[in-house]
N, C-alpha and C positions, 0 to 999 in steps of 0.2 A: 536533581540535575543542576550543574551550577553554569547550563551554556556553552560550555569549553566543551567543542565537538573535536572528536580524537579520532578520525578516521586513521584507516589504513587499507592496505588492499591485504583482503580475504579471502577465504572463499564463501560466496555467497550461498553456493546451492546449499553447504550441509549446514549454512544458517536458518535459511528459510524452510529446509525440510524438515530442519528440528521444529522450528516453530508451527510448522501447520501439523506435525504431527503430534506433538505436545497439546495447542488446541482440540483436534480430534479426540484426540484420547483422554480428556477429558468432556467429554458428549458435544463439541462444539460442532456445528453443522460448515464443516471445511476441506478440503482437499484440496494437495499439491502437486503441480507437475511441475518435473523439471530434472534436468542432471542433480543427482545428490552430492556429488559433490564435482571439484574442479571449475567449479564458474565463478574466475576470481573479478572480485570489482574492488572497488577505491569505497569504504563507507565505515561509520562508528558502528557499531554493534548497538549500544544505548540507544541512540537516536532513529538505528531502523526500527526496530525495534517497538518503539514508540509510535513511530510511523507506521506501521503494520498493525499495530493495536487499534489507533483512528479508524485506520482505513477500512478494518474487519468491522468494529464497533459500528461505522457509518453503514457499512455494505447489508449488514443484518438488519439492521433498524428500517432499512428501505428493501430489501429482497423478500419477494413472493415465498408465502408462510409454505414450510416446507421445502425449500430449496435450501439448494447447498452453494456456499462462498467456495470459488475460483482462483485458487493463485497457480498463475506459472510463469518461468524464469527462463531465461533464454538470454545467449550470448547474439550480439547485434554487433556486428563489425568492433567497434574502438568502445564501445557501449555493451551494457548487461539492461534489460529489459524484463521489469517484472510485470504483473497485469494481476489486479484485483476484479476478481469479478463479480458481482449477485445478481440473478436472474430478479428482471422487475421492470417498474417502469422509468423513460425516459426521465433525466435531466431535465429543465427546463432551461439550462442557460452550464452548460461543460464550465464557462470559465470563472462566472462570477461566486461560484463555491467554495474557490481559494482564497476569496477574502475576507478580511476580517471579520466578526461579528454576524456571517453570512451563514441564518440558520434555517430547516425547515420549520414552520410552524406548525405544522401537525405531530412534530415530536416530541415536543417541549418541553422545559427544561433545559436546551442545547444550545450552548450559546456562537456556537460558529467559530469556535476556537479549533474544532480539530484538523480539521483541514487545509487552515492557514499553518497552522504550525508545524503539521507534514510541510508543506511549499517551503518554511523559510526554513526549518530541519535538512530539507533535501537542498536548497542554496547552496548552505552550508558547507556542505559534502559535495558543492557541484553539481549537482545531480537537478532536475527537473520533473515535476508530474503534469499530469493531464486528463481530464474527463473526456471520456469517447460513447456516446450512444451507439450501441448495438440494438438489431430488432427484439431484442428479446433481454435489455438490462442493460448494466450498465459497468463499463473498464475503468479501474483506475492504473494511470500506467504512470511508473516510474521508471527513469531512465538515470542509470550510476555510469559511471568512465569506469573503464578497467582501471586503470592505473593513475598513481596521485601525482 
């Protein structure tokens, strides 16, 4: 990657349907909801991409052995809202995972690089994430503008 993020408005749904089905189908423990196609947003293809890689990468590494990763996409008014999900347990802190050098230690080897670089990927492209504890795991939500 050379940086130079090339957004454009696409459509996202048969982006992200390819990609969790593409995972799947290769034995990866993931499934997608969502319109497959027509849910246009404003983003690089490279860079979500990338982004979605972290986030799966992250989500398995901390999701209860046997469970399956959650994505779905959905249009939010002026907004497209995607949500990563793994069954597990809570975050101890939603915000401070976005930073820099910001890793678990019991996974080690990780140096807290993937999840800053989704935040400043998704800047990038306008766009914005977030951790949300649920009773039962943990969201990571990204949020794209329809249009650039």
């Amino acid at each position: 990657m050379n940086g130079v993020i090339a957004a454009r408005v696409d459509d996202l749904g048969s982006f992200i349907a390819k990609f969790t089905d593409n995972l799947a189908a290769s034995g990866k423990p993931i499934v997608g909801y969502g319109e497959r196609s027509g849910v246009m947003a404003y983003f690089d293809d490279i860079m979500l991409e990338t982004i979605l890689d972290h986030l799966f990468d992250n989500a398995q590494r901390h999701a209860t052995p046997n469970s399956t990763i959650e994505v779905r996409w959905a249009n939010d008014g002026d907004q497209v809202i995607i949500k990563v999900f793994n069954h597990g347990e809570a975050l101890e802190d939603c915000e401070s995972i976005f930073k820099l050098g910001v890793s678990d230690p019991a996974t080690g080897g990780h140096l807290g690089l993937g999840l800053y670089a989704a935040k400043m990927y998704l800047f990038g492209m306008r766009g914005t994430i977030s951790g949300n504890n649920r009773f039962d795991g943990v969201d990571f939500i990204i949020r794209l503008q329809k249009t650039g």
